[in-house]
Structure formats: structure tokens, C-alpha cells
Wavefront OBJ file of the C-alpha trace (Angstrom):
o trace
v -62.695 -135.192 54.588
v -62.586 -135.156 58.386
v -59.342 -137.346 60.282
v -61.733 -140.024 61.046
v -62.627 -140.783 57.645
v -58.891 -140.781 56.762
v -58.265 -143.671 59.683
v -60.869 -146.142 58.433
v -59.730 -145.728 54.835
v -56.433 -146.261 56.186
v -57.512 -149.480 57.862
v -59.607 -150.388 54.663
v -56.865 -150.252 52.627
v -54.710 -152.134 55.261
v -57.199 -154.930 55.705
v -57.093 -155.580 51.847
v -53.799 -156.112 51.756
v -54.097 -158.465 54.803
v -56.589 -160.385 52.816
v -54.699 -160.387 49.568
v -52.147 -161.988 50.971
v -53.794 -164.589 53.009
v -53.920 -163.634 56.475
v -57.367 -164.873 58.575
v -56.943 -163.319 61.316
v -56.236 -159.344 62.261
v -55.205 -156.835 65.171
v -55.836 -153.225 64.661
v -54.048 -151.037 66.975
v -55.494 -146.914 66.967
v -54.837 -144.156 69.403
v -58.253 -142.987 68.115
v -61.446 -144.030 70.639
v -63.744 -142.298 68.461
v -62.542 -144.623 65.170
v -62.230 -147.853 67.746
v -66.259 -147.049 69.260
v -67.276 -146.535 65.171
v -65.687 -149.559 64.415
v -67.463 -152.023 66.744
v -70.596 -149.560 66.256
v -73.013 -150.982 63.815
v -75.485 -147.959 63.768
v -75.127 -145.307 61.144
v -73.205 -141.890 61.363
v -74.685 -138.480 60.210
v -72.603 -138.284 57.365
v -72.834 -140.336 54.182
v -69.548 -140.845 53.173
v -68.799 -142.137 56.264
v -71.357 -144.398 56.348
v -70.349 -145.214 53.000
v -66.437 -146.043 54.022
v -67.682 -148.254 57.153
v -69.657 -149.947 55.237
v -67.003 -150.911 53.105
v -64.992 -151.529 55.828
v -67.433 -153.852 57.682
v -67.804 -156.037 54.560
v -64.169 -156.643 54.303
v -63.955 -157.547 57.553
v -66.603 -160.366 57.168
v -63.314 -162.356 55.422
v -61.702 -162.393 58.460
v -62.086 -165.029 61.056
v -60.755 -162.924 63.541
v -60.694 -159.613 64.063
v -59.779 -157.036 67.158
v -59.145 -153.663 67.527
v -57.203 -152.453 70.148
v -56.566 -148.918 72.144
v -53.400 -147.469 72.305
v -51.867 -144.101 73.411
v -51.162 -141.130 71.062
v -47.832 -140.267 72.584
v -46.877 -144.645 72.370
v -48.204 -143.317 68.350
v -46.601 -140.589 67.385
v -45.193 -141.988 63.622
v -48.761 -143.238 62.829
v -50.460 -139.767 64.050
v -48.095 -138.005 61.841
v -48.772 -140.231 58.464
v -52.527 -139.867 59.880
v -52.607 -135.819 59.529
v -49.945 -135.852 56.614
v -52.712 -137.637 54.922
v -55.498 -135.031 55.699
v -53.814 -132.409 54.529
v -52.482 -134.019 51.461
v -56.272 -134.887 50.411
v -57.231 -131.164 51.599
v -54.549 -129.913 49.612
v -52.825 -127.343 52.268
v -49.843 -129.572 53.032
v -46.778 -127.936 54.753
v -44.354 -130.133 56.515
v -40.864 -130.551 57.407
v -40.044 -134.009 56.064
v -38.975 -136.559 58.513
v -39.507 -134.575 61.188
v -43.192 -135.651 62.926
v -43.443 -132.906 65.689
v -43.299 -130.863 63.100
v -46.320 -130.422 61.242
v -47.822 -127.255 60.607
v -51.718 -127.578 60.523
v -53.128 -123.896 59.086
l 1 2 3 4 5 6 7 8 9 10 11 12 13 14 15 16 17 18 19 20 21 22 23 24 25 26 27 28 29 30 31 32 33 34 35 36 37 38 39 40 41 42 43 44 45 46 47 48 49 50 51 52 53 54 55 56 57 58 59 60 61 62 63 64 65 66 67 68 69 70 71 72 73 74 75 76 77 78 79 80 81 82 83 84 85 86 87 88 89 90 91 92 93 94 95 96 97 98 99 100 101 102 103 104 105 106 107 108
């Protein structure tokens, strides 16, 4: 599963649990241009299970009256880009990292 596919489950997951508890309108904020170009994209992608997971995506977002995703810096980021790869490597299965220590990830 590649990082970007990790993101927009991420946000999936994040905009159901917006929705299950009410909320119309959302902000999105990712230091990731490639996940913030795929989002307002609405061609398809080479690979089918991320077509599949934007797909999903874009049909929960349809319950939303509002929705915007913003830009932001990695280094303004740094506690969401370490859940981010803590979660690819946990799904690859070759996860070695200091706890509660972020800089500190070791990517084989």
C-alpha cells in the first residue's frame, strides 16, 4: 500500500466520523500536494485500489455541504507525518519506532 493510499483512507475514515456525528461542513488540512491534486481530481489513477479508495472517498463527501481541502507545510506537520508513515509500516508489517519520539522513525 503506497503513503498516498494510507492519507485518503485516513481522511475516509475521518470524514465518517464527521458525518456520524453531524457535522455539514469540513476542512481538510494535508502537507501532501499529490493527495490534495487527487482529491479535487475526478479522473482515474493507474492503480485500482486507489481508484477504489477515492471512490469511496468522493461518495462520502457528497454528504457534505461543504467541503475544502487545504495545503499546509510538512515541517508546520510533523505529528500527522509521523502517524502518516507509522501507519505504512504498520500495514507493511516492518514497523520499528521509538515511541513518542516522531523524528525518530526508522524506515528500512
Amino acid at each position: 500500500m503506497i503513503h498516498n493510499q494510507v492519507e485518503i483512507l485516513s481522511l475516509t475514515k475521518a470524514c465518517q466520523i464527521a458525518k456520524e456525528r453531524g457535522h455539514q461542513e469540513l476542512q481538510a488540512f494535508s502537507d501532501s500536494k499529490i493527495l490534495i491534486k487527487m482529491i479535487h481530481s475526478k479522473g482515474q489513477f493507474n492503480d485500482a485500489d486507489l481508484n477504489k479508495n477515492m471512490q469511496r472517498l468522493r461518495y462520502i463527501l457528497q454528504d457534505f455541504t461543504s467541503f475544502k481541502c487545504y495545503h499546509i507545510l510538512r515541517e508546520s506537520n510533523k505529528e500527522a507525518y509521523y502517524y502518516a508513515n507509522k501507519g505504512c509500516l504498520l500495514i507493511q508489517g516492518d514497523l520499528r519506532i521509538n515511541e513518542g519520539e516522531p523524528e525518530k522513525i526508522c524506515i528500512p
